[in-house]
N, C-alpha and C positions, 0 to 999 in steps of 0.2 A: 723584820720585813719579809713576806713571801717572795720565794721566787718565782717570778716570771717563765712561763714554757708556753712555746709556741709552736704549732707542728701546722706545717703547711705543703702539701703535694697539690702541685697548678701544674696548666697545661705550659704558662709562660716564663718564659727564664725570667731569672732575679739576679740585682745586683748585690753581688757578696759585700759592698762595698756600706750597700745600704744598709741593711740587714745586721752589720757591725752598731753602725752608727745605733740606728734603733732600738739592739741591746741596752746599748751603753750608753745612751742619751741623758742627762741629768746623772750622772752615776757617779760616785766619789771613791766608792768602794770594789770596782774593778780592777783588779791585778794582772790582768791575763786573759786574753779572746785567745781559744784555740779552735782554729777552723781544719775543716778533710774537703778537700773537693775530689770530687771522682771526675775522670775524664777515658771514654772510651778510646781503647785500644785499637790499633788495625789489624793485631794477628793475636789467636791463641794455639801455641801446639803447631805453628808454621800456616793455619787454615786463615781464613780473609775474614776479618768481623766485618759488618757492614753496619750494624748501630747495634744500640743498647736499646730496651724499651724495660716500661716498668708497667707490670701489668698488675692493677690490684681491683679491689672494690672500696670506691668511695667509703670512710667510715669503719671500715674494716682494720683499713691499712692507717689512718691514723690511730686507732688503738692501739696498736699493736707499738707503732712507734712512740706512743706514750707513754705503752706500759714499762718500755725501757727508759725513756727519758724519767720516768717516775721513780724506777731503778736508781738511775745514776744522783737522783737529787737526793735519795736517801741514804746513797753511799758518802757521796760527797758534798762539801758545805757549796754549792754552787749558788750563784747570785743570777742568774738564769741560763737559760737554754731555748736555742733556736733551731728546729731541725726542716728545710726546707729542701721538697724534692719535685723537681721539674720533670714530667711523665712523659711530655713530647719526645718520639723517635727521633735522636739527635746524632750526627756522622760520623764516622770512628773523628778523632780528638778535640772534639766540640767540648764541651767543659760543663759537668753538671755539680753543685755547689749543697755540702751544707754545712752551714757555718754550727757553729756551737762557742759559746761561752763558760767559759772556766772558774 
């Protein structure tokens, strides 16, 4: 069976919650969902963060993070991969998510 890779950067947040499920929906041979969420900061160096932003170009920026997810499926026997990244300027500890499967 191929694995599944999905790379998705929207302007709307997403539920980490879902996004498991969806992985692993029908799946027998899942061991292991290992998720990173990033959550911005209020200070770095004592200075005030005020948000995080993610500045890329459409198309760009998902190659690029394919080209690592492509990485990581040829290192590893992975059963899929989900990299989801939410661009909206979000407030220092707002919560931006990307789940990944193991």
């Amino acid at each position: 069976m191929t694995a599944a890779v999905t790379i998705r950067i929207q302007e709307a947040d997403f539920d980490i919650g879902h996004e498991i499920a969806a992985l692993t929906e029908s799946r027998t041979d899942v061991g292991a969902v290992v998720t990173f969420s990033g959550i911005c900061r209020g200070s770095e160096n004592g200075e005030p963060i005020a948000a995080l932003t993610l500045e890329h170009y459409p198309g760009m920026a998902e190659a690029e993070i394919l080209r690592h997810a492509d990485e990581a499926m040829a290192l590893w026997p992975l059963t899929g991969l989900t990299s989801s990244w939410c661009w909206r300027r979000p407030s220092t500890g707002r919560r931006r998510f990307r789940p990944r499967s193991f």
